[in-house]
C-alpha positions as CSV (number, residue, x, y, z in Angstrom):
1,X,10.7,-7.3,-46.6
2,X,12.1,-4.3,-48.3
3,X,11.5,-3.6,-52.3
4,X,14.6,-3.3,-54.4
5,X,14.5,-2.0,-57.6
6,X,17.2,-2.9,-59.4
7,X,18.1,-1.5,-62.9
8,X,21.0,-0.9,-65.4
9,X,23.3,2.1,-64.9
10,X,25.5,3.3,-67.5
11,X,29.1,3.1,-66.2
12,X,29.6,7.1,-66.0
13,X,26.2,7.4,-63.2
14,X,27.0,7.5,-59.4
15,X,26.2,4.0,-58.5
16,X,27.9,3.3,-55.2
17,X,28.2,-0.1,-54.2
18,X,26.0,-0.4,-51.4
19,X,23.5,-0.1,-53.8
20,X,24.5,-2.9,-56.2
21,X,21.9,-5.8,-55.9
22,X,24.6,-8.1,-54.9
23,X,25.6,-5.8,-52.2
24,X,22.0,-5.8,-50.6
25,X,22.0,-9.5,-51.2
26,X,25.4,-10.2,-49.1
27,X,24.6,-8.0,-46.7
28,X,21.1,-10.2,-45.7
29,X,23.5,-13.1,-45.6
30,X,25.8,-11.3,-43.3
31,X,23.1,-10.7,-41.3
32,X,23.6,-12.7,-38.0
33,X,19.3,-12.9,-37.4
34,X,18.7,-16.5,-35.8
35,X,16.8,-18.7,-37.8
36,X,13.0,-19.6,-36.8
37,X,11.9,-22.6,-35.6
38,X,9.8,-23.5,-38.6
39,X,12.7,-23.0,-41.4
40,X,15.0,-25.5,-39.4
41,X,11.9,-28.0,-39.0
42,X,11.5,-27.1,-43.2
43,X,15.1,-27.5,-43.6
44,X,14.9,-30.9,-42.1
45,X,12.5,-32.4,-44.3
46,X,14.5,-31.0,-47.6
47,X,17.5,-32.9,-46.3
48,X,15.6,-35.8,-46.2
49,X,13.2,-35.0,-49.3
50,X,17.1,-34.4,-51.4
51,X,18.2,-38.0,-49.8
52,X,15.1,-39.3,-50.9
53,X,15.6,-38.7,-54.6
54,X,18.9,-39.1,-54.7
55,X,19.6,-42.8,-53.3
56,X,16.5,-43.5,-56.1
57,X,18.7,-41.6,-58.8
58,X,22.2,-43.8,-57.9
59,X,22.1,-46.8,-60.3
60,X,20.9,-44.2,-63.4
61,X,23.6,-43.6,-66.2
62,X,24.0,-39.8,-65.8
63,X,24.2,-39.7,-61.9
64,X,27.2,-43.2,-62.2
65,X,29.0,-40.7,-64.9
66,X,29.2,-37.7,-62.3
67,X,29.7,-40.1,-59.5
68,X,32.6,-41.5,-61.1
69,X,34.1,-38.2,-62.2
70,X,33.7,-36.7,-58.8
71,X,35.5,-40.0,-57.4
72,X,39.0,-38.8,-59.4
73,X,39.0,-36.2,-56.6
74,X,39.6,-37.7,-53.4
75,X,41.0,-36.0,-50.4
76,X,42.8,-37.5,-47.4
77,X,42.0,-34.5,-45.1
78,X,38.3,-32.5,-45.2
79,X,36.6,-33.2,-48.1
80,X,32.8,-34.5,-48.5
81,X,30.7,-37.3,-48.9
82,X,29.0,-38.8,-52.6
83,X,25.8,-40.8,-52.6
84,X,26.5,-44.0,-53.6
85,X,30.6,-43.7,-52.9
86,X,32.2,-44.3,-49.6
87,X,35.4,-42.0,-48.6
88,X,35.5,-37.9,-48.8
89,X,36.4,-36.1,-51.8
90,X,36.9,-32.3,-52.9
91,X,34.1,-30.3,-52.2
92,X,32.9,-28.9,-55.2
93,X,33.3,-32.2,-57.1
94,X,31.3,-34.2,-54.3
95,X,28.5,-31.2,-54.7
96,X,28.4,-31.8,-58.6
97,X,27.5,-35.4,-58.1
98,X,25.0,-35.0,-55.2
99,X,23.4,-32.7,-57.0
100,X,23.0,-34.7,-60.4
101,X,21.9,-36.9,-58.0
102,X,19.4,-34.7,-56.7
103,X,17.8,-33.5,-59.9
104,X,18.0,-36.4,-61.6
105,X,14.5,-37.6,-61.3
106,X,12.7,-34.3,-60.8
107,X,11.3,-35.0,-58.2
108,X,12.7,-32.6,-55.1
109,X,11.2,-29.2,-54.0
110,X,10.2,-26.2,-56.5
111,X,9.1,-22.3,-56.2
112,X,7.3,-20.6,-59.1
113,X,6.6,-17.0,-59.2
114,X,8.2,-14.6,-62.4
115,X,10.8,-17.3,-62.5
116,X,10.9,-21.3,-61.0
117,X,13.3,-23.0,-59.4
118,X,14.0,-26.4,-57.5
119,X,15.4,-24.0,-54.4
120,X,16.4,-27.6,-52.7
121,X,19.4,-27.7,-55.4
122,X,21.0,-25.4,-52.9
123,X,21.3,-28.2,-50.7
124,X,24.3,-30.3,-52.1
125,X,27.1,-27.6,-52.5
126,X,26.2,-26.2,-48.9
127,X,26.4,-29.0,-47.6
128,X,29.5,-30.2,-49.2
129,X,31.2,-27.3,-47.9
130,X,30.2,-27.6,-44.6
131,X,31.4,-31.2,-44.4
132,X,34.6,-30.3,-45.6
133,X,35.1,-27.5,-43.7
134,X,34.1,-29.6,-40.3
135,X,31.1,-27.4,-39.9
136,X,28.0,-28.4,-37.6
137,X,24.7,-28.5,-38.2
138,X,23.3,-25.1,-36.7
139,X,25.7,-23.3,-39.3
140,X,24.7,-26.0,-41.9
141,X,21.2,-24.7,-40.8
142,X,21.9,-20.9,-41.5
143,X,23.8,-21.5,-44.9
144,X,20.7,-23.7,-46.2
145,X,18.3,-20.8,-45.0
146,X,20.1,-18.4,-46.9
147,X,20.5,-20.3,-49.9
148,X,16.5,-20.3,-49.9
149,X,15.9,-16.9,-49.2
150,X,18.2,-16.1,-51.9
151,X,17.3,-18.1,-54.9
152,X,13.1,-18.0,-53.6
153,X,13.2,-13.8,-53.7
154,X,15.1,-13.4,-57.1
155,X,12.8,-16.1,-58.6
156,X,9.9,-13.4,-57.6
157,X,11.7,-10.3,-58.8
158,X,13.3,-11.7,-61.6
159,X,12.1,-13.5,-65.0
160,X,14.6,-15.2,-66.4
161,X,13.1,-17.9,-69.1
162,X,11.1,-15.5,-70.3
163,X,14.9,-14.3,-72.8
164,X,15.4,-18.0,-72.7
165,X,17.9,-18.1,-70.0
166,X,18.0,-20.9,-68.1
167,X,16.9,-20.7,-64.5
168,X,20.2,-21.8,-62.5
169,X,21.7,-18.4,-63.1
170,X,19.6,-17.5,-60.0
171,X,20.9,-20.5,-59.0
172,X,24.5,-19.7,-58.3
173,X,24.5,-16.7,-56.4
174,X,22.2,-18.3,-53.8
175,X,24.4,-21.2,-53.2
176,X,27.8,-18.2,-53.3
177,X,25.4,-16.6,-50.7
178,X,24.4,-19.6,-48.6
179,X,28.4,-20.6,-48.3
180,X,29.1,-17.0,-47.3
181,X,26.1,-17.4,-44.3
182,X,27.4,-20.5,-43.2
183,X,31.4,-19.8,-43.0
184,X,30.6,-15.9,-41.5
185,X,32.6,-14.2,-44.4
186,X,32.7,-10.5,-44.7
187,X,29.7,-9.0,-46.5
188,X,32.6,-7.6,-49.0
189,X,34.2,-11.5,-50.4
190,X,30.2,-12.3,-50.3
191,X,29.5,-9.6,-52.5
192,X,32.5,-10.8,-54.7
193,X,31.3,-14.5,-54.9
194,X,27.8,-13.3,-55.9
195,X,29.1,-11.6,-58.6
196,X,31.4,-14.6,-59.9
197,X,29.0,-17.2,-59.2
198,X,26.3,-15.5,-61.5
199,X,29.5,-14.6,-64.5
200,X,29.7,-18.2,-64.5
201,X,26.2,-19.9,-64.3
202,X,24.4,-17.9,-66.9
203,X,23.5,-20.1,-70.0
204,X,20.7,-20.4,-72.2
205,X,17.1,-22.8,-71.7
206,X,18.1,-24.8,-74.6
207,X,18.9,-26.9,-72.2
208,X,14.9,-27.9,-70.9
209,X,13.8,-27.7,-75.1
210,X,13.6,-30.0,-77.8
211,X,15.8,-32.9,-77.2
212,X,16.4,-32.6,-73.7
213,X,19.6,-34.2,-72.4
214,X,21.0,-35.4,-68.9
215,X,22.6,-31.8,-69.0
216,X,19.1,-31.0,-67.7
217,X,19.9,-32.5,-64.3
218,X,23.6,-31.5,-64.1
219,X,23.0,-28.2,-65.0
220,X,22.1,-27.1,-61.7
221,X,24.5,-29.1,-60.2
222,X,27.4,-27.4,-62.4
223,X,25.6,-24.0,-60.9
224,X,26.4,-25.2,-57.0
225,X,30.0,-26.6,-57.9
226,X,30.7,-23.2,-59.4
227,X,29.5,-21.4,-56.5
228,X,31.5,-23.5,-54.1
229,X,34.4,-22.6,-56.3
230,X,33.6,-18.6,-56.7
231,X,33.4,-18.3,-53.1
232,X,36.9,-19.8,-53.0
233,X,38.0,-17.1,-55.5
234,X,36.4,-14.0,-53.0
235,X,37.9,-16.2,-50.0
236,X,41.4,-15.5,-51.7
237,X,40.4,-11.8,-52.9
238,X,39.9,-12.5,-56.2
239,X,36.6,-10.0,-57.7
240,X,34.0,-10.0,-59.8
241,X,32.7,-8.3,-63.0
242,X,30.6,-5.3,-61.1
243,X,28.0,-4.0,-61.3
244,X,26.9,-7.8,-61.9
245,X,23.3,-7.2,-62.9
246,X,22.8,-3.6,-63.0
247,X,26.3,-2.9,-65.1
248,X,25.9,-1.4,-68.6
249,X,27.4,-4.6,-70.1
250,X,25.6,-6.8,-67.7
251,X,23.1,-9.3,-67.0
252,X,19.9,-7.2,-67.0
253,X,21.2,-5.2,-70.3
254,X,22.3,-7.8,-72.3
255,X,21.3,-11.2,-71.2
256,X,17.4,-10.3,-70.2
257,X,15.2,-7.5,-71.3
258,X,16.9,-4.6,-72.2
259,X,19.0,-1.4,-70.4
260,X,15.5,-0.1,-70.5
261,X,14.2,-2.7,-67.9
262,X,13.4,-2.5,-64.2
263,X,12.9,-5.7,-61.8
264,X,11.8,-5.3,-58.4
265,X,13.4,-7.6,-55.6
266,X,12.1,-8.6,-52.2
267,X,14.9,-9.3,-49.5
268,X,14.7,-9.5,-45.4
269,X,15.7,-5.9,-43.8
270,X,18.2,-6.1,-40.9
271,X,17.5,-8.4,-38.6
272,X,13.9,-10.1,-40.4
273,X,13.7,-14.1,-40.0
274,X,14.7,-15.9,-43.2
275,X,11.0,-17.9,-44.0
276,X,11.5,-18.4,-48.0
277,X,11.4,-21.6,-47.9
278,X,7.9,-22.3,-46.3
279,X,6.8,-20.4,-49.6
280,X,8.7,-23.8,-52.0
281,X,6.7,-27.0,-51.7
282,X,7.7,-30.7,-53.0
283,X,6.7,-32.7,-54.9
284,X,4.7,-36.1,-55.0
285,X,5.7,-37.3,-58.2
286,X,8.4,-37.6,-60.3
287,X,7.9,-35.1,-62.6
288,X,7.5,-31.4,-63.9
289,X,6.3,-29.5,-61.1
290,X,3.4,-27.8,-63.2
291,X,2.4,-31.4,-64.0
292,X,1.7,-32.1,-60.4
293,X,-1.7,-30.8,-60.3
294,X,-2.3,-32.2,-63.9
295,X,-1.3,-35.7,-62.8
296,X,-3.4,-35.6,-59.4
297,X,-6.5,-34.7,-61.8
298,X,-6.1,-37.4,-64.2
299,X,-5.8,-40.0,-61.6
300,X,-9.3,-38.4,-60.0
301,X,-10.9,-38.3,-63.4
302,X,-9.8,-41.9,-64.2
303,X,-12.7,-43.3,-61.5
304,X,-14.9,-40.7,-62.9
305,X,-14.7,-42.1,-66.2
306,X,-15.2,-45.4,-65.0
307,X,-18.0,-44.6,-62.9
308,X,-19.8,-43.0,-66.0
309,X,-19.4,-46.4,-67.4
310,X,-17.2,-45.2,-70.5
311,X,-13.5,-46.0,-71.9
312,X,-10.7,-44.1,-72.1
313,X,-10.7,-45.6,-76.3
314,X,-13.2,-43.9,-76.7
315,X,-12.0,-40.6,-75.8
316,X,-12.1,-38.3,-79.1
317,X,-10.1,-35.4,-77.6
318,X,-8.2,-33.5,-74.7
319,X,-8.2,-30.0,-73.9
320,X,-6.0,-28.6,-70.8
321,X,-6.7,-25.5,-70.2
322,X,-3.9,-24.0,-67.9
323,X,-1.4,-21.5,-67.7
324,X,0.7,-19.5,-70.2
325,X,4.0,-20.9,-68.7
326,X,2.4,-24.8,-68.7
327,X,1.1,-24.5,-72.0
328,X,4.4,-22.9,-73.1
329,X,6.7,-24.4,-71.5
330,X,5.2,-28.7,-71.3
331,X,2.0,-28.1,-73.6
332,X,1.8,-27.8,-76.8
333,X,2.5,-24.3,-77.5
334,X,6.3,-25.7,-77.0
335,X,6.1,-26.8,-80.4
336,X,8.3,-29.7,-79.2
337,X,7.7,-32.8,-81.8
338,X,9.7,-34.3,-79.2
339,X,6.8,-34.0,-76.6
340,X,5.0,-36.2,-78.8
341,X,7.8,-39.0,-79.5
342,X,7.5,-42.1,-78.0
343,X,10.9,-42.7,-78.2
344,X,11.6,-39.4,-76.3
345,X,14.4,-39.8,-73.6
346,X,13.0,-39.5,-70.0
347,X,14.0,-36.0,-69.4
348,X,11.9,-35.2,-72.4
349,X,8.6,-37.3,-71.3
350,X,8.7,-35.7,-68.0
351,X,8.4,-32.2,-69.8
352,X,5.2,-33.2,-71.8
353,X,2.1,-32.8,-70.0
354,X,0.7,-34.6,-72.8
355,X,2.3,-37.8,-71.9
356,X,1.8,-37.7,-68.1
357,X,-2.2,-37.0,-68.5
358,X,-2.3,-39.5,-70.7
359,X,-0.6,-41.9,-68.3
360,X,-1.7,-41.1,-65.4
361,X,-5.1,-41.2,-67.1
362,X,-4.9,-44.7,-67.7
363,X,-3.2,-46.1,-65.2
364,X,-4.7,-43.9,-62.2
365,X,-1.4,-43.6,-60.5
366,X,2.5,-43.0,-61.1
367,X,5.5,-44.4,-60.5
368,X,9.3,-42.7,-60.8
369,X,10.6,-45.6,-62.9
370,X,7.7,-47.4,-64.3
371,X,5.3,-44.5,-65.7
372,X,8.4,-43.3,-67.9
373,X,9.9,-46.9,-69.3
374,X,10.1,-47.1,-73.3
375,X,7.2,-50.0,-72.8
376,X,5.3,-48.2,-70.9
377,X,6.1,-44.9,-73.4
378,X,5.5,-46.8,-76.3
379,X,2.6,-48.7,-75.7
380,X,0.2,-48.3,-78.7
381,X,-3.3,-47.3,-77.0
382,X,-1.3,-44.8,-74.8
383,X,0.2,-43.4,-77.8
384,X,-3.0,-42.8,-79.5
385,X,-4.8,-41.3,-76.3
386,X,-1.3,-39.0,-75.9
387,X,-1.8,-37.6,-79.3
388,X,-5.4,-36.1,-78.4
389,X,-4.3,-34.6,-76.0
390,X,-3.7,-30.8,-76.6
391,X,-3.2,-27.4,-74.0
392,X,-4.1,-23.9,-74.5
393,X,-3.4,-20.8,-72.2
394,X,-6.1,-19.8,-70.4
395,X,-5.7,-16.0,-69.2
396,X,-7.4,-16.9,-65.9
397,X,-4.8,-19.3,-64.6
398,X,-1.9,-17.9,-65.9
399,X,-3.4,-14.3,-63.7
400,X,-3.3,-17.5,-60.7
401,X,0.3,-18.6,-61.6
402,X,1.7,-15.3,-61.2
403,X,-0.8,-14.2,-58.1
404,X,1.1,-13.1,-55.3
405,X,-2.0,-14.4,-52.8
406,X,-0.7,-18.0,-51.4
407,X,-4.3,-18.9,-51.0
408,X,-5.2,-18.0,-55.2
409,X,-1.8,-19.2,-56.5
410,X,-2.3,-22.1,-58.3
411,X,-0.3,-23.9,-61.3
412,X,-3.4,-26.8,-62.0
413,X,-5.7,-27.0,-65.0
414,X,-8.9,-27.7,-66.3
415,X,-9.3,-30.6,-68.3
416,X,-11.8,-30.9,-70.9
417,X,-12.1,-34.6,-72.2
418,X,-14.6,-35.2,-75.4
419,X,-15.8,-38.6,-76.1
420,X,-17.0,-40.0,-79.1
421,X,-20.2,-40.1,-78.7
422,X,-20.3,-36.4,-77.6
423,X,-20.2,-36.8,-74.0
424,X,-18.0,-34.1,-71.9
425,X,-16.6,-34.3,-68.7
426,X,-14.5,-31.3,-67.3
427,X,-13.2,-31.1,-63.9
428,X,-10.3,-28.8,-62.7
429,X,-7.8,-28.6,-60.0
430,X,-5.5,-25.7,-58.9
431,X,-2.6,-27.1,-56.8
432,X,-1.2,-30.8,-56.2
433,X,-2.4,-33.0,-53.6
434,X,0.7,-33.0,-52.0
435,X,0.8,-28.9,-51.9
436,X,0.4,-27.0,-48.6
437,X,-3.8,-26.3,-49.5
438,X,-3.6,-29.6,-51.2
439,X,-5.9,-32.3,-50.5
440,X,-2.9,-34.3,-48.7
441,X,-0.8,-32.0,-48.1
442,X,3.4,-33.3,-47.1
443,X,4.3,-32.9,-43.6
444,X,7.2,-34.9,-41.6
445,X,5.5,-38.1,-41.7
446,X,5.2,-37.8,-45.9
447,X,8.5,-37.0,-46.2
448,X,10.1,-39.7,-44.3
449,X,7.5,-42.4,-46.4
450,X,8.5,-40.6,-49.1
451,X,12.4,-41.4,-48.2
452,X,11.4,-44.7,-47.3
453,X,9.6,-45.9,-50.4
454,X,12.5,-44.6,-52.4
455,X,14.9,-46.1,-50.6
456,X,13.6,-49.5,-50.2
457,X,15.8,-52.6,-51.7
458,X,18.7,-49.4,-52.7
459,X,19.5,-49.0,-48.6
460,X,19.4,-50.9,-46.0
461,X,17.0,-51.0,-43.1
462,X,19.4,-50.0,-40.2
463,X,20.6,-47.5,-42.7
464,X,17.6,-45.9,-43.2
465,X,16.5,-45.7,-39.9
466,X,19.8,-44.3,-38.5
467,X,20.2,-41.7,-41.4
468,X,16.8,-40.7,-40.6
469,X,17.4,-40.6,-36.7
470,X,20.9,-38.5,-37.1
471,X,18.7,-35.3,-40.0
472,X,16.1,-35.3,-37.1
473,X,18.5,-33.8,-35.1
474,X,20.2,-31.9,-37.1
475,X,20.6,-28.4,-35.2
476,X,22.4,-31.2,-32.3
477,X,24.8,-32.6,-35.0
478,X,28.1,-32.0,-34.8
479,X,29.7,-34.7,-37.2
480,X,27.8,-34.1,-41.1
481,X,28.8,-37.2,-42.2
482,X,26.1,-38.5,-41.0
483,X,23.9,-36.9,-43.3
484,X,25.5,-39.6,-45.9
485,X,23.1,-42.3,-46.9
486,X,24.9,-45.8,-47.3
487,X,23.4,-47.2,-50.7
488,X,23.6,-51.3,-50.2
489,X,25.5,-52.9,-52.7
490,X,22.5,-54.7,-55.0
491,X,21.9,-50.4,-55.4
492,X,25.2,-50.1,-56.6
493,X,25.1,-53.6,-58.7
494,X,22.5,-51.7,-61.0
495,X,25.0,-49.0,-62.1
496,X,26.1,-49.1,-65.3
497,X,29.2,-49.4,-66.9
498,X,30.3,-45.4,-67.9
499,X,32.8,-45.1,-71.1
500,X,36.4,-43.5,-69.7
501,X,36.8,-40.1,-69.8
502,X,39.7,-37.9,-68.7
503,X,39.3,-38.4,-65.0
C-alpha cells in the first residue's frame, strides 16, 4: 500500500493532475491486477448477504416507495433487475431501489476506521450497470472489488462525521470508481466521474440525528444512482469541478476541517491485489453496527443475571462504557431525546444503544422485525429499564476503535449494571459474535442461513435454492439476471399502498 497525503492547494501552486487524489484513485481502478481468490469468495457472500436483507426489506413502506418510482423507468432493451419487480428497468433507477432495499434494515456489511461505512452499498449500482450493459460476472467481480477498496481506504484516511458530513460522500466515488473497473474506461473519464460523483453526494449527517427518517436508508442509495449517472457524464466527456478534494474551494477546505488540514490515504500501488474487503465484516443483527457487540453482551449477561438469581426490575442503573464515536454517535452523549422516545420511528431505535441493551437484555435474543415493533418499543417495564440506561466515553476503547491492529480493534463495551440492593455485575466484550475474532464468527455457511432465514415465507423454496446455486458461481456466470431474487407473491401482498407521486 502506498501513503497519500492529500491536502488543499491554493489554485495559483503547481498541482499537476497526476497528483490529484482522484487521479491516484482512477489510476488503481485502471489497474488491470487480477483479483485474489479470497476477495471473489468475499464477494460472493456480500451478494448473498445484500440479497439477504433486501428480499426482508421488500414489503417495508420506504423500499415499496423507491420500488415503485424506479418501476416508471422501464427499458425494453438493457436495463436491470428490482427486488421485488419483475422486467428490467434504467440502470441508475433499478440501483436506487436495490439499494434502499439494501440499507433498509441495517443489517448488511460495515467498515469503521476514521470514518464508517456499509462498503456493501456499493453493490447495487455496480451491479445494475453490469446487468444493463450485458456484463459477466468476472467483470462484475472486478468492479465490486474496486468499489471496496475504494470506499474501505478513504474511510481510513478520511473523517468525515467528524464536520458532520454524512458518510456516503465517500460513498459515491467508490461506486464512479467500481463502474470505471468493471467497463475498462480510461483512467482520464474515471478521474472525471470521481470528481462528479463526490460534487454530488456530499450532504450533511443530519440525516442519522434527531428524528431520523427513511432518507437514512436511501441516502446511500441516492449516492450509487448518482455515481452510475456521473460516470455516464465522463463516458460522454463531460468534467468535473478539479481539484475535487484538494481544490482551494473544495471538499477538504470547506466541507471538512480546514485549508490547514492534511489526511493521509492508503491505496494498492501498481499491480497490489485489491483485499479491502476482507478488512469489512457483517453483521448478525439488524442494527447499528457499533451495537453489535453491545447486543451480543446483553444477551450473555441476561443468563448471568438469571443465574445470580436476580431480576432485571430490579436493576437501579446502566453504565456502557465504550467508545467516543458509540457514545457520541448512539449513546447518550447524542443528546437525542429521540433516543429515548418510545414512539421513535425504527430508524431512530436502531441508533439508540440504550434501547437495544435494554431489549436485548430482556429478551436474550433479537429479531429484525419484532425487537423494533411499537409494542415491543413501548412496553412499560422495557421503557423504564431503557431509561437507566446511560453511556460514557471511555478513552481506552475509543484508542481500540481507532487501532489500526485487526487483532486490538474493537467497537464493544463494558457494561456496568447496578442493582438495587447494591449488587454489581460488569462484563465486557470487544467485537460481535459474528466478527472475524468473534465467538461465531460468519463464514459461507452463516451467510447462506442468514439468506435463508430472511427469506423464508418472502421467496420460495426453488427460488432460494437456485438463486443461491447461480451467486456460487459467480466468476462462471455469464447472464446477471440471475443474481435477481424472485420475491413470492404473499411477499409482495404485504406492501403497502404508496400515495402517487410524479412518476
Amino acid at each position: 500500500m502506498i501513503e497519500h497525503k492529500v491536502r488543499t492547494h491554493k489554485s495559483a501552486e503547481d498541482f499537476p493532475i497526476e497528483e490529484h487524489l482522484a487521479h491516484k484513485i482512477a489510476v488503481m481502478a485502471a489497474d488491470p491486477v487480477e483479483v485474489p481468490e479470497e476477495t471473489k469468495e468475499m464477494i460472493i457472500n456480500r451478494i448473498i448477504d445484500n440479497a439477504s436483507v433486501a428480499v426482508a426489506s421488500v414489503p417495508r413502506r420506504p423500499v415499496t416507495s423507491a420500488r415503485v418510482i424506479a418501476e416508471a423507468h422501464p427499458v425494453e432493451e438493457g436495463g436491470a433487475t428490482i427486488f421485488g419487480s419483475e422486467g428490467t428497468y434504467s440502470a441508475e433507477w433499478a440501483a436506487f431501489a436495490n439499494g434502499t432495499a439494501v440499507r433498509e434494515l441495517d443489517y448488511h456489511d460495515t467498515f469503521l476506521a476514521a470514518e464508517y461505512s456499509h462498503p456493501g452499498d456499493n453493490i447495487p449500482p455496480i451491479l445494475a450497470v453490469a446487468q444493463h450493459k450485458g456484463l459477466d460476472g468476472k467483470a462484475l467481480i472486478r468492479g465490486i472489488a474496486t468499489g471496496y477498496e475504494v470506499q474501505v481506504n478513504l474511510v481510513k484516511g478520511i473523517c468525515l462525521h467528524e464536520w458532520k458530513i454524512d458518510h456516503v460522500a465517500h460513498l459515491g466515488p467508490s461506486v464512479a470508481a467500481g463502474i470505471g473497473t468493471m467497463l475498462n474506461l480510461p483512467v482520464e473519464t474515471i478521474y472525471q466521474a470521481i470528481g462528479q460523483a463526490l460534487h454530488t453526494t456530499t450532504a450533511t449527517r443530519q440525516s442519522r440525528k434527531g428524528l431520523i427518517s427513511s432518507w437514512k436508508a436511501s441516502a446511500p442509495a441516492f449516492a450509487g444512482k448518482m455515481g452510475i449517472e456521473a460516470v455516464d457524464r465522463a463516458m460522454r466527456g463531460e468534467g468535473a469541478p478539479a481539484p475535487i478534494w484538494e481544490g482551494e474551494d473544495g471538499f477538504i477546505a470547506w466541507m471538512l476541517h480546514s485549508p490547514e488540514r492534511e489526511y493521509t490515504v492508503p491505496l494498492p500501488a501498481e499491480g497490489e491485489e485489491k483485499r479491502a474487503i476482507l478488512d469489512t465484516y457483517t453483521k448478525e443483527h439488524s442494527a447499528e453496527y457499533q451495537a453489535q457487540a453491545p447486543i451480543d453482551l446483553a444477551r450473555r449477561m441476561k443468563g448471568t443475571i438469571e443465574d445470580k438469581g436476580l431480576e432485571t426490575k430490579d436493576i437501579e442503573s446502566i453504565v456502557l462504557h465504550t467508545s467516543h464515536h458509540t457514545h457520541y454517535v448512539i449513546g447518550t452523549g447524542a443528546n437525542d431525546p429521540q433516543k429515548m422516545d418510545p414512539k421513535a420511528s425504527r430508524e431512530t431505535l436502531d441508533h439508540s444503544i440504550m434501547y437495544m441493551f435494554a431489549v436485548a437484555l430482556e429478551d436474550g435474543t433479537w429479531h429484525h422485525v419484532n425487537s423494533y415493533t411499537p409494542e415491543r418499543a413501548g412496553r412499560p417495564e422495557t421503557v423504564e429499564l431503557w431509561h437507566k440506561i446511560s453511556t460514557v466515553e471511555d478513552p481506552e476503547w475509543t484508542r481500540r476503535y481507532h487501532s489500526h491492529d485487526p487483532n486490538e480493534k474493537a467497537f464493544g463495551a463494558k457494561a456496568v449494571i447496578t442493582f438495587k440492593d447494591g449488587t454489581v455485575i460488569e462484563d465486557e466484550m470487544a467485537v460481535a459474535d459474528a466478527h472475524p475474532l468473534g465467538a461465531r464468527p460468519f463464514e459461507r455457511e452463516q451467510y447462506i442461513n442468514k439468506f435463508r432465514t430472511l427469506a423464508e415465507g418472502l421467496v420460495d423454496p426453488e427460488e432460494q435454492d437456485r438463486f443461491l446455486e447461480a451467486v456460487q458461481n459467480l466468476e462462471n456466470l455469464t447472464d446477471l439476471s440471475e443474481l435477481h431474487v424472485k420475491v413470492n407473491q404473499a411477499c409482495l401482498d404485504q406492501a403497502p399502498e404508496t400515495p402517487e407521486g410524479l412518476f
